[in-house]
DSSP file (Angstrom, degrees, kcal/mol; ACC not computed):
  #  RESIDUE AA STRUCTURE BP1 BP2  ACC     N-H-->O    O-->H-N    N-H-->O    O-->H-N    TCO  KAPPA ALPHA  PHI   PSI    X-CA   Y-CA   Z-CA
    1    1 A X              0   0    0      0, 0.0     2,-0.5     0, 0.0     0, 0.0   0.000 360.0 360.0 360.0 -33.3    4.7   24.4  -16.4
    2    2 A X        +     0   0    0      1,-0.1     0, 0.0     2,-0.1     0, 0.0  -0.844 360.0 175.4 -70.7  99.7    4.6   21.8  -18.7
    3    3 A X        +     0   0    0     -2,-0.5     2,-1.0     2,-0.1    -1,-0.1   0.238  57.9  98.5   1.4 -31.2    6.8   21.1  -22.0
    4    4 A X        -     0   0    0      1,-0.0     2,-0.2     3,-0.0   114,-0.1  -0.711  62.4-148.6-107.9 116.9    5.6   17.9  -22.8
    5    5 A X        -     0   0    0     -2,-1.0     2,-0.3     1,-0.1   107,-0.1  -0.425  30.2-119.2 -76.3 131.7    3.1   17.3  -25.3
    6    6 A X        -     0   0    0     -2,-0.2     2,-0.5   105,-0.1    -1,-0.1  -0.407   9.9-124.3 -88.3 161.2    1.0   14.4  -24.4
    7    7 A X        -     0   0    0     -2,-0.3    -1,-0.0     1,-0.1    -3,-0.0  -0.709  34.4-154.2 -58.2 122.5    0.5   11.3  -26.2
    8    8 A X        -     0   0    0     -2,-0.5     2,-0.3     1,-0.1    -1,-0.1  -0.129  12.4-107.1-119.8-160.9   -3.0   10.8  -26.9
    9    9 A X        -     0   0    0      1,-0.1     3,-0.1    96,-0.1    99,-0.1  -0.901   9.3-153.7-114.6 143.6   -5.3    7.7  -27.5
   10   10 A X  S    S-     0   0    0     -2,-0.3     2,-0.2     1,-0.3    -1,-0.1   0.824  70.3 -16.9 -75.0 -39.6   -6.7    6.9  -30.8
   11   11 A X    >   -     0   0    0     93,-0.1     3,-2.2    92,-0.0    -1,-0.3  -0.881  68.8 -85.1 177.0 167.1   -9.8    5.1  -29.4
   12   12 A X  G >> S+     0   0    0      1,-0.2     4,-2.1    -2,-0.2     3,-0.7   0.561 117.3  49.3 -48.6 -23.6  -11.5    3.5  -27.0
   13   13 A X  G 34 S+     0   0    0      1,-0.2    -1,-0.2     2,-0.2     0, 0.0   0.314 106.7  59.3 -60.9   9.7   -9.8   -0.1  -27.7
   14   14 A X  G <4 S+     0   0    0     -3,-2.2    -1,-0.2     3,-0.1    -2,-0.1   0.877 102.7  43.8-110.0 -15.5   -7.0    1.3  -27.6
   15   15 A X  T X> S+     0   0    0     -3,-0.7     4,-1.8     2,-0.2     3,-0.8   0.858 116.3  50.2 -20.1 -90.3   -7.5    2.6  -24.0
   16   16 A X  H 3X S+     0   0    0     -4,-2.1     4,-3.6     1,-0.2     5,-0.4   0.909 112.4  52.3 -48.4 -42.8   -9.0   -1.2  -23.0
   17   17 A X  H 3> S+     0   0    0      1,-0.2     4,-2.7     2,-0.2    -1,-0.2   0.934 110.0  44.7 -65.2 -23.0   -5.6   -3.0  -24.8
   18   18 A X  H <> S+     0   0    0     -3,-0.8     4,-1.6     1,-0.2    -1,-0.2   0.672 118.6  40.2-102.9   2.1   -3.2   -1.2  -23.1
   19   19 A X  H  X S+     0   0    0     -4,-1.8     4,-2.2     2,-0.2    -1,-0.2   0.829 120.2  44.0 -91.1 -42.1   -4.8   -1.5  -19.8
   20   20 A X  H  < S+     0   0    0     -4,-3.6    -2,-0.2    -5,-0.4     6,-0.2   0.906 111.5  57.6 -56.6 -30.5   -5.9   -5.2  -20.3
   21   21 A X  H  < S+     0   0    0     -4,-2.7     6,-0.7    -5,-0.4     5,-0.5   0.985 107.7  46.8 -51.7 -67.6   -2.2   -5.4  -21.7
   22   22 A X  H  < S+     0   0    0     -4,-1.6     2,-1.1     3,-0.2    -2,-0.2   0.883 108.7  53.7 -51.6 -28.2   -0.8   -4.0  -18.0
   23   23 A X  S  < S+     0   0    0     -4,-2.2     2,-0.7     2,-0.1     3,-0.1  -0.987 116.3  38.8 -93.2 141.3   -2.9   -6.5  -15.8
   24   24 A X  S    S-     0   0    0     -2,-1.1    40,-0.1     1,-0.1    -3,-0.0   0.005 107.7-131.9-112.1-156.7   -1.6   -9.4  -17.6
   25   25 A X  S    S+     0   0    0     -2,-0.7    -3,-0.2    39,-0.1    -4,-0.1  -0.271  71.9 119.8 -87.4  41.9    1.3   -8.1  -17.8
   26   26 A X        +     0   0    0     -5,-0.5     2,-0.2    -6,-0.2    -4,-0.2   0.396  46.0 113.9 -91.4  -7.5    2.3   -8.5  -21.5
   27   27 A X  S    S-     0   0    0     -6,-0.7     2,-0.1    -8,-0.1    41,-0.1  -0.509  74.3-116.6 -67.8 128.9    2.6   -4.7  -22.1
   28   28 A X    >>  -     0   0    0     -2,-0.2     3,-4.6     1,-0.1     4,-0.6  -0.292  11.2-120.1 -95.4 170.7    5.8   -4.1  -22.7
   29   29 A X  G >4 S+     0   0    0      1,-0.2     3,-1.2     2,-0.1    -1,-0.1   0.645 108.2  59.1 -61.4  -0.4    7.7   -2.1  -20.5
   30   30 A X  G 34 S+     0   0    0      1,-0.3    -1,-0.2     2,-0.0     3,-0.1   0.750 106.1  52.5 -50.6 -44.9    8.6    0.7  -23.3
   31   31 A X  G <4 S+     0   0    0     -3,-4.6     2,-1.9     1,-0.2    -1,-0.3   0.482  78.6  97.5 -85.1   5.1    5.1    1.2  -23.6
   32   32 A X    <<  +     0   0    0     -3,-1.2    -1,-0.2    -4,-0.6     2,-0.1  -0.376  60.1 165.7-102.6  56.2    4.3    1.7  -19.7
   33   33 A X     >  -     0   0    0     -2,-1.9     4,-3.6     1,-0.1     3,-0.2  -0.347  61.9-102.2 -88.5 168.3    4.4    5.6  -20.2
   34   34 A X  H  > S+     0   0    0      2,-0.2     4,-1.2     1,-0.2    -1,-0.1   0.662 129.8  48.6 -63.1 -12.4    3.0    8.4  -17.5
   35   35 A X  H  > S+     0   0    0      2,-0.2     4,-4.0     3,-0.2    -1,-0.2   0.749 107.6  54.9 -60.5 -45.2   -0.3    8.3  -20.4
   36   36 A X  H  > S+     0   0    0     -3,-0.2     4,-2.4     2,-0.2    -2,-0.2   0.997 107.0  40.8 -53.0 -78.4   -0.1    5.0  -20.1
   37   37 A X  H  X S+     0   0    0     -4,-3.6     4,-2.1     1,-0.2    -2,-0.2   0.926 120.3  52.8 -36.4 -52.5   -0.5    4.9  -16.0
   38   38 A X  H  X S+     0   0    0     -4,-1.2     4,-1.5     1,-0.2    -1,-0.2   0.887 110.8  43.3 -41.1 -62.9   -3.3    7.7  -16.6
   39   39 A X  H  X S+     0   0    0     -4,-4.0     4,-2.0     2,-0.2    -1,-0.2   0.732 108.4  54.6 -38.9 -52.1   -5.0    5.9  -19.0
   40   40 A X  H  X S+     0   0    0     -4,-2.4     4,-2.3     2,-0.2     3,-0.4   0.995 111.6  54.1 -30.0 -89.9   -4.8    2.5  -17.0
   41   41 A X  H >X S+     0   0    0     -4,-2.1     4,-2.0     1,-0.3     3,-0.9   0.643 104.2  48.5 -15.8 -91.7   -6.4    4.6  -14.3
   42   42 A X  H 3X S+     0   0    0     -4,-1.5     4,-2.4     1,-0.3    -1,-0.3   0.844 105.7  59.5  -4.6 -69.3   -9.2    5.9  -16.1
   43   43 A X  H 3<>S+     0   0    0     -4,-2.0     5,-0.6    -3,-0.4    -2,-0.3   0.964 110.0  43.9 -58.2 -46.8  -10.1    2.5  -17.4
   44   44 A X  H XX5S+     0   0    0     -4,-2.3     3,-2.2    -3,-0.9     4,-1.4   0.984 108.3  52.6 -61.2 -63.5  -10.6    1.3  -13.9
   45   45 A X  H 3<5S+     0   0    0     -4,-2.0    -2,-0.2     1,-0.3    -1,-0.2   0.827 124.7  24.6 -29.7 -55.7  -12.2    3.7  -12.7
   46   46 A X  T 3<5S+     0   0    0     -4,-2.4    -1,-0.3     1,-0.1    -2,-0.2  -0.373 135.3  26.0-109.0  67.1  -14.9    3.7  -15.4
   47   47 A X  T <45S+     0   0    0     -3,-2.2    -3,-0.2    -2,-0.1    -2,-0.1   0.410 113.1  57.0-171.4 -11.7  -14.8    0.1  -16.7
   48   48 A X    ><< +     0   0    0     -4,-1.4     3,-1.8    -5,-0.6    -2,-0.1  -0.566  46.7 160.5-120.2  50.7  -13.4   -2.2  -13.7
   49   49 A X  T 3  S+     0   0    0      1,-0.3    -1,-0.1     3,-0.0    -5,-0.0   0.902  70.0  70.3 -55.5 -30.6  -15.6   -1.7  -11.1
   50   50 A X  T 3  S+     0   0    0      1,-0.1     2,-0.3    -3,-0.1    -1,-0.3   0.774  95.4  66.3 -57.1 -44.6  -14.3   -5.0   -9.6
   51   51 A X    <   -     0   0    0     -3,-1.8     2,-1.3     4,-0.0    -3,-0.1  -0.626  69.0-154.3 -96.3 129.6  -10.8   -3.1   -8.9
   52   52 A X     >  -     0   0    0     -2,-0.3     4,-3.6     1,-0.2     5,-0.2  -0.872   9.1-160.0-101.5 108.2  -10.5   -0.1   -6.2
   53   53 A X  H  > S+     0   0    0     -2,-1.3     4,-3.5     2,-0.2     5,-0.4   0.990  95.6  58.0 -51.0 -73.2   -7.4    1.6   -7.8
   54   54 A X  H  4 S+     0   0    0     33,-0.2     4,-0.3     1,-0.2    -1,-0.1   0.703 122.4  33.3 -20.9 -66.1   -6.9    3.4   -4.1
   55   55 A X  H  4 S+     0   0    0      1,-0.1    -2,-0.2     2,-0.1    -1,-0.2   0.955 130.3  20.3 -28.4 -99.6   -6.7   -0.5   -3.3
   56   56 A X  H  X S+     0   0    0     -4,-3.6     4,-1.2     1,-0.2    -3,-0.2   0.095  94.9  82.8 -92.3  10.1   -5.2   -2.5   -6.0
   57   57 A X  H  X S+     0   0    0     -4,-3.5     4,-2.7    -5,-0.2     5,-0.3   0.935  86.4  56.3 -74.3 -58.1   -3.4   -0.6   -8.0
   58   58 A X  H  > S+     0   0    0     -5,-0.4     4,-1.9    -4,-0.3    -1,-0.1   0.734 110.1  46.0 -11.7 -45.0   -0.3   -0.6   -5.9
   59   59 A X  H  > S+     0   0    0      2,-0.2     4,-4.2     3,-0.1    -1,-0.2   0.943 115.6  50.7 -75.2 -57.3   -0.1   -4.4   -5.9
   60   60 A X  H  X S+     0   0    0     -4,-1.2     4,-2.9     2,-0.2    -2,-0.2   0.825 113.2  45.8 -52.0 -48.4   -0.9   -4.2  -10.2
   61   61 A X  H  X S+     0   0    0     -4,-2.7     4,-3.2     2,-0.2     5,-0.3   0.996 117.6  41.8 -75.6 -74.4    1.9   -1.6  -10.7
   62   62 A X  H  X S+     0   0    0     -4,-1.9     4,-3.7    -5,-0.3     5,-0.2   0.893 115.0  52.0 -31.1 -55.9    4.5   -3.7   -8.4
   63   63 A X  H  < S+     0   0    0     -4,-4.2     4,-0.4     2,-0.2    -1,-0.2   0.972 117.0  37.8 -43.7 -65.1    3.3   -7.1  -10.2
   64   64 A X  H >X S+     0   0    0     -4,-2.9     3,-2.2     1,-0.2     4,-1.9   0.992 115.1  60.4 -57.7 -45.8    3.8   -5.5  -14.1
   65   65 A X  H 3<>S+     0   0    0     -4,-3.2     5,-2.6     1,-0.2    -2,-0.2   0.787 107.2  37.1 -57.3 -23.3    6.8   -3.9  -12.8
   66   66 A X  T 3<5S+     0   0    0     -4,-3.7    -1,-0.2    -5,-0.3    -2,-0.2   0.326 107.5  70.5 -95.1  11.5    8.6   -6.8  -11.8
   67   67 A X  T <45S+     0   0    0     -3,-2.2    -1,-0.2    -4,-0.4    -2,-0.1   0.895 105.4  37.2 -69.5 -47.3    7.3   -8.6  -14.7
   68   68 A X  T  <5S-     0   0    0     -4,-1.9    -1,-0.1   -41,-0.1    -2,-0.1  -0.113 131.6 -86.8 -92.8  28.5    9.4   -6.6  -17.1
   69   69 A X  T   5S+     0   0    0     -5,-0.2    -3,-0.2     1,-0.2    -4,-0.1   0.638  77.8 136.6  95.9  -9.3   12.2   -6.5  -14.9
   70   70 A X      < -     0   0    0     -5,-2.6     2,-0.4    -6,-0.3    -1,-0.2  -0.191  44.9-136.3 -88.1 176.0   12.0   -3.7  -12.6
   71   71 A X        -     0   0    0     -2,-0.0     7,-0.4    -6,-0.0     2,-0.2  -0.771   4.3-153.3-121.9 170.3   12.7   -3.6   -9.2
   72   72 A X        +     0   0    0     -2,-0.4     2,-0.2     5,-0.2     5,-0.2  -0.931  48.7 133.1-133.9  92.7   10.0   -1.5   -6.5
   73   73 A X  S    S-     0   0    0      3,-1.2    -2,-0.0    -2,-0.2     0, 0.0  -0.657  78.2 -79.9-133.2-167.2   12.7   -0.5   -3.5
   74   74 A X  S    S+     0   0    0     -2,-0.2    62,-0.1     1,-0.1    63,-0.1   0.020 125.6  48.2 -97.5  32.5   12.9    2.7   -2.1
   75   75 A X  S    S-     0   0    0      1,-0.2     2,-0.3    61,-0.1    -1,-0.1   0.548 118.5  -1.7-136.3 -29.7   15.0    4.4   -4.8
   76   76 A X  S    S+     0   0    0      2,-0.0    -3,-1.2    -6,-0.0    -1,-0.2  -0.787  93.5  47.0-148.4-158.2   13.0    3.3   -8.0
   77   77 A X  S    S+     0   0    0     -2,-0.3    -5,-0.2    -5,-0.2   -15,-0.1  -0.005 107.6  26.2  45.4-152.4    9.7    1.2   -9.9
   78   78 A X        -     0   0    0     -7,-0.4     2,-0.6   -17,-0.1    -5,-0.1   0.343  62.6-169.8 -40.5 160.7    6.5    2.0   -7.8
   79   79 A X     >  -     0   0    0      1,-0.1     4,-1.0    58,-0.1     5,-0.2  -0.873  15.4-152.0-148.0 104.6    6.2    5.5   -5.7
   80   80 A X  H  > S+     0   0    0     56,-2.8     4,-2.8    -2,-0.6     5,-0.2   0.819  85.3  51.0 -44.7 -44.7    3.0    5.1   -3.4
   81   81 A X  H  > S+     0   0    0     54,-1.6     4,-2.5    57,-0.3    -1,-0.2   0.970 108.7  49.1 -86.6 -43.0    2.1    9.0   -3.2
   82   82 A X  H  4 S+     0   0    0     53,-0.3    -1,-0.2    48,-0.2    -2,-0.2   0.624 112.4  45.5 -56.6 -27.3    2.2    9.7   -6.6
   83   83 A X  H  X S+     0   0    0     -4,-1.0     4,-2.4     3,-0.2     3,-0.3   0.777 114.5  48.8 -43.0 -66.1    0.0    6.9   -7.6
   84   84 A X  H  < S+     0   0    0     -4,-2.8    -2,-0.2     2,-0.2     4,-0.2   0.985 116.8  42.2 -56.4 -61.6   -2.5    7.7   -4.8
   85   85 A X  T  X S+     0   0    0     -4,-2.5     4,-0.7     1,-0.2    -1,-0.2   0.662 107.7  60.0 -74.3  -3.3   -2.6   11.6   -5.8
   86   86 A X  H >> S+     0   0    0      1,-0.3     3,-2.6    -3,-0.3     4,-2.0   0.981 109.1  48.6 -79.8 -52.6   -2.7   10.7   -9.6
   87   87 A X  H 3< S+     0   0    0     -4,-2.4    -1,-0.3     1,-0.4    -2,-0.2   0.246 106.5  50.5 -83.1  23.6   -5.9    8.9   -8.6
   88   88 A X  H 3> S+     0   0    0     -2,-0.4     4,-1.3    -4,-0.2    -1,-0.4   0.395 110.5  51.2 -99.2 -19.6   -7.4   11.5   -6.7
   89   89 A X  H <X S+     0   0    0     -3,-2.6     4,-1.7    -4,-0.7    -2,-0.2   0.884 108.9  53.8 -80.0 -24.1   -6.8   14.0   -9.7
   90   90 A X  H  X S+     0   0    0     -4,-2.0     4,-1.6     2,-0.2    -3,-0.2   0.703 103.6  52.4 -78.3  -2.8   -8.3   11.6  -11.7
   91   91 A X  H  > S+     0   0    0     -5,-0.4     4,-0.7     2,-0.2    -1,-0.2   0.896 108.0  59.5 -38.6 -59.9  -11.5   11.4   -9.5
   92   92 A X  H >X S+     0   0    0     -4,-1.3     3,-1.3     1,-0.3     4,-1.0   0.932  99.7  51.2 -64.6 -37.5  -11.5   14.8   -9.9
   93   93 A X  H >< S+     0   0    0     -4,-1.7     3,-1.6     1,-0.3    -1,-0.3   0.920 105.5  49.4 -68.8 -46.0  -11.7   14.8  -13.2
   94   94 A X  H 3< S+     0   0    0     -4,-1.6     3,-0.3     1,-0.3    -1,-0.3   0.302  97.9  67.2 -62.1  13.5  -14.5   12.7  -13.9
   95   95 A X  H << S+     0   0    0     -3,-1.3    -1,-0.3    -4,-0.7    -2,-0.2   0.669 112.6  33.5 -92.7 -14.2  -16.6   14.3  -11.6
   96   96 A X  S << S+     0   0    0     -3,-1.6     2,-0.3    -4,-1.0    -2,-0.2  -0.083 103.8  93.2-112.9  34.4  -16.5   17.5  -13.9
   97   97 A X  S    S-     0   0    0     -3,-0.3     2,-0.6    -5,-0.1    -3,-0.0  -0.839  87.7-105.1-123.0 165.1  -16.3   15.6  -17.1
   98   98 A X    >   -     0   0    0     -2,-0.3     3,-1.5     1,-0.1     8,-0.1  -0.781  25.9-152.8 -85.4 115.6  -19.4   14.6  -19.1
   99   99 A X  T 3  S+     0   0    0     -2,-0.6    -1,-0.1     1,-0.3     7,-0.0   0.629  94.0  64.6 -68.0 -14.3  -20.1   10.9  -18.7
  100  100 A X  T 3  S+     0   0    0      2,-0.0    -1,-0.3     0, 0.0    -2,-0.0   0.743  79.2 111.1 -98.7 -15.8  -21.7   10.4  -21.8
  101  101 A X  S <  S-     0   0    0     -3,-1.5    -4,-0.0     1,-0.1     3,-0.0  -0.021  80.5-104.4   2.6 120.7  -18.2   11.3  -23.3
  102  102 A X     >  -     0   0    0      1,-0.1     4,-2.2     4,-0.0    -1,-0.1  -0.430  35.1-111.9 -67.1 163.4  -16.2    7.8  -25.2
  103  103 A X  H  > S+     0   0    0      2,-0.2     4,-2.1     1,-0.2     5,-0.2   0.821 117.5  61.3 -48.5 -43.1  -13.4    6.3  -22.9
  104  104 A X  H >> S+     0   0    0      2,-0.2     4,-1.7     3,-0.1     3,-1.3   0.989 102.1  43.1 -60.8 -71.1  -11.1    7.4  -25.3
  105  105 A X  H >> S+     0   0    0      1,-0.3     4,-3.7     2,-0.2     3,-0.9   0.897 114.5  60.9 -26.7 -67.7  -11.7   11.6  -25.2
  106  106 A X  H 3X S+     0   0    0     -4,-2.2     4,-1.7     1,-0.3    -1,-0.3   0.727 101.8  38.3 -68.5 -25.6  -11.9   11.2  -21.8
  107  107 A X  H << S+     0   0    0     -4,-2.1     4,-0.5    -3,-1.3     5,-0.3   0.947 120.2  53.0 -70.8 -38.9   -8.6    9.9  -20.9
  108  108 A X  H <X S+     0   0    0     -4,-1.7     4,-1.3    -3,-0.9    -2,-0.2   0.858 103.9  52.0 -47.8 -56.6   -7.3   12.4  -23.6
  109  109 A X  H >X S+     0   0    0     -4,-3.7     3,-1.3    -5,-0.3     4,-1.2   0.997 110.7  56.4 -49.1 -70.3   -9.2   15.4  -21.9
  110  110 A X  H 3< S+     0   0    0     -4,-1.7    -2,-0.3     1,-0.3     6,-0.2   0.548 105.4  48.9 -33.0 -14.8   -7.1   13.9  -18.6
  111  111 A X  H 34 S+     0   0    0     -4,-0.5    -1,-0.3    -5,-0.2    -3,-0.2   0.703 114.3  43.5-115.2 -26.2   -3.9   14.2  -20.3
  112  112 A X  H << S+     0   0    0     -3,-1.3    -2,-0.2    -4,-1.3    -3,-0.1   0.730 100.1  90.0 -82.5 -14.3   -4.5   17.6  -21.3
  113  113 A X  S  < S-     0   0    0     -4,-1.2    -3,-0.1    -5,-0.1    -4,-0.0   0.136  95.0-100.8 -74.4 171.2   -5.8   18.6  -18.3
  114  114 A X  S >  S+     0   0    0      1,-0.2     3,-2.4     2,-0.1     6,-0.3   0.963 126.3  55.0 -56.8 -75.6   -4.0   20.2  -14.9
  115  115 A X  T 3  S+     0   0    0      1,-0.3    -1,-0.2   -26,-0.2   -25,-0.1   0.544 102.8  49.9  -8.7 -62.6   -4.4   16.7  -13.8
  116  116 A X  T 3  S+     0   0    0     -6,-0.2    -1,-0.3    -7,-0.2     2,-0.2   0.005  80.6  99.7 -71.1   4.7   -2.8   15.1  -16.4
  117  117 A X  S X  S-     0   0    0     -3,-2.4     3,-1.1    -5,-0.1     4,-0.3  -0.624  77.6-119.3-110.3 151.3    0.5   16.8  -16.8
  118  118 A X  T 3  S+     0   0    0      1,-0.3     3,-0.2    -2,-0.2    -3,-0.1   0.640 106.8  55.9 -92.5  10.3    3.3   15.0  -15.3
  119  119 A X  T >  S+     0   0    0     -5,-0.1     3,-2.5     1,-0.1    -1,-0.3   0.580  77.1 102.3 -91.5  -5.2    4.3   17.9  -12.9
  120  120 A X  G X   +     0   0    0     -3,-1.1     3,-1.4     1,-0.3    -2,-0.1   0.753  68.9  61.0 -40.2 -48.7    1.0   18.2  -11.2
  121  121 A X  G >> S+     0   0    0      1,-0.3     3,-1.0    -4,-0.3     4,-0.8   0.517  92.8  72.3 -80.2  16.0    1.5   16.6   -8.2
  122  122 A X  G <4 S+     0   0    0     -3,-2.5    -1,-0.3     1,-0.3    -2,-0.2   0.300  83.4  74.2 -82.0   5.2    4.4   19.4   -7.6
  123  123 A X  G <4 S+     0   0    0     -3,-1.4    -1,-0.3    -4,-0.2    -2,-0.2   0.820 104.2  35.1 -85.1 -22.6    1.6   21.6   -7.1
  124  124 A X  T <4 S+     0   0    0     -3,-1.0    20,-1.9     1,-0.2     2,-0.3   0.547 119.7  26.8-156.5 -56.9    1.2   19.9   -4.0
  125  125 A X  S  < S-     0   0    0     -4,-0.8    -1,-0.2    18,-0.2    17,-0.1  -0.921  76.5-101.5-152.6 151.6    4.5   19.1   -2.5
  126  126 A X     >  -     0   0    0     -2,-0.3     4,-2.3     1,-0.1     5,-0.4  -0.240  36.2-120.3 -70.9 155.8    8.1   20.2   -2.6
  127  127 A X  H  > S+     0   0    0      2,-0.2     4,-1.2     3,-0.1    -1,-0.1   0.872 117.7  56.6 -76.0 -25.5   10.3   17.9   -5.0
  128  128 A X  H  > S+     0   0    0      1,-0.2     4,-1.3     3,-0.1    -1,-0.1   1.000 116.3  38.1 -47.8 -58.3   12.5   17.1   -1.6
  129  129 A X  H >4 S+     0   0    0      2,-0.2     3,-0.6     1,-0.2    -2,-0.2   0.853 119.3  41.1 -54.4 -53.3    9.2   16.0   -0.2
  130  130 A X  H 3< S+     0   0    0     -4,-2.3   -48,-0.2     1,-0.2    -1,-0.2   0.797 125.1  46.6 -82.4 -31.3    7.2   13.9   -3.6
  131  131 A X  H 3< S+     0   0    0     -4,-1.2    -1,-0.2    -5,-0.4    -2,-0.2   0.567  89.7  98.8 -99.0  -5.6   10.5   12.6   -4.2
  132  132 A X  S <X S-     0   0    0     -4,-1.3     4,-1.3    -3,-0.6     3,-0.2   0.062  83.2 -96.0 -75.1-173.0   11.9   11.5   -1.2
  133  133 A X  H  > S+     0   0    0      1,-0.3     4,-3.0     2,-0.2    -1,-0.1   0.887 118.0  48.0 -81.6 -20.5   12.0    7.8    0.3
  134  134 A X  H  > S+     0   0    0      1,-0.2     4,-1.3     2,-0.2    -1,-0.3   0.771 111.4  49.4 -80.9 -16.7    8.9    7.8    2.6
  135  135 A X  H  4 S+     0   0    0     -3,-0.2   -54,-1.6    -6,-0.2   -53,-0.3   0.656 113.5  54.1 -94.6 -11.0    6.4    9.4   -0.3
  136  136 A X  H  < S+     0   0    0     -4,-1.3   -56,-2.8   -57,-0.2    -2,-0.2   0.972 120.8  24.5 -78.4 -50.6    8.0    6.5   -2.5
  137  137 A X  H  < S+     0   0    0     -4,-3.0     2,-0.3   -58,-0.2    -2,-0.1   0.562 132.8  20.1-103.6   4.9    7.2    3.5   -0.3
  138  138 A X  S  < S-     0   0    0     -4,-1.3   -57,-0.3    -5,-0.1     2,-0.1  -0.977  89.6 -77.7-147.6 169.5    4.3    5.0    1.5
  139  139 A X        -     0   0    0     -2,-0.3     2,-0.5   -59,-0.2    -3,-0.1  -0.257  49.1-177.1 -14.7 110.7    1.3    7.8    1.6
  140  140 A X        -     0   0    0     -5,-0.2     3,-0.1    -2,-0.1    -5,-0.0  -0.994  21.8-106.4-135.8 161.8    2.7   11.2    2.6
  141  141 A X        -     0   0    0     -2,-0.5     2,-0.3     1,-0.1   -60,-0.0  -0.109  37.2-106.1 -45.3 139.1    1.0   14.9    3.2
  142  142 A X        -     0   0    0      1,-0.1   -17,-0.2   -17,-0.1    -1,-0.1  -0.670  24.8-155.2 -91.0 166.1    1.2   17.3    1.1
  143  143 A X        +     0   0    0     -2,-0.3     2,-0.3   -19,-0.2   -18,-0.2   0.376  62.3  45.8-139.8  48.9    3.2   19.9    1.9
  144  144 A X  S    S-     0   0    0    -20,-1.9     2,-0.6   -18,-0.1   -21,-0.0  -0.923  74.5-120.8-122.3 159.7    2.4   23.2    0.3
  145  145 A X              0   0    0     -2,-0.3   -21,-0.1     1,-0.1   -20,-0.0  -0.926 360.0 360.0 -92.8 118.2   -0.9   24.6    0.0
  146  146 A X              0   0    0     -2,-0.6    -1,-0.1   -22,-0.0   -22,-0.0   0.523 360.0 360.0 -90.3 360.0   -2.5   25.5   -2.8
């Protein structure tokens, strides 16, 4: 289903700058690509225990976006369901990935992965549905079955 070739990571620091870059919020926003969010992801999960993505990412994504200018409404900047189900495909993926793996491969395995493609969560939900205004500003069901 996917076109898009992903970007990948060179290594792990490069991984750690560009998330350490998004919580400060000095990344700029050019650089705040769907690898990027993946990647961010990944690095909390295995490197930020302090932060529960399910939790605090939401807040972190609003915060950078309106650092660099963006707005979070119900038409563009953060989209709650997509966020939530990218971090439940990345769950998934490190539970079948080899932990002894560097940070880098593994977010790179994640971007090549089902997971990691930026239609996945269509697997899942109709585009009326993933794209409408209640899966942007809150948690919605999916609603196909896969």
């Amino acid at each position: 289903m996917n076109d898009h070739e992903p970007r990948l990571f060179a290594d792990d620091e490069a991984v750690r700058r560009l998330g350490e870059a998004m919580l400060a919020r000095t990344l700029p926003r050019a650089e705040w690509t769907h690898e990027a969010h993946l990647a961010t992801c990944l690095w909390l999960l295995l490197e930020r225990p302090e932060i529960l993505p399910e939790r605090d990412l939401p807040a972190l994504i609003r915060r950078y976006n309106e650092s660099v200018g963006g707005v979070n409404d119900e038409t563009q900047g953060y989209h709650e369901t997509i966020t939530q189900i990218s971090i439940r495909g990345a769950r998934a993926f490190l539970a079948r990935t080899d932990a002894k793996l560097p940070l880098a491969e593994k977010v790179n395995a994640l971007l090549r992965a089902p997971q990691g493609q930026r239609d996945w969560p269509l697997r899942f939900y109709t585009p009326e549905r993933l794209f409408s205004k209640e899966a942007r500003l809150g948690w919605v069901e999916p609603d196909l079955t896969v």
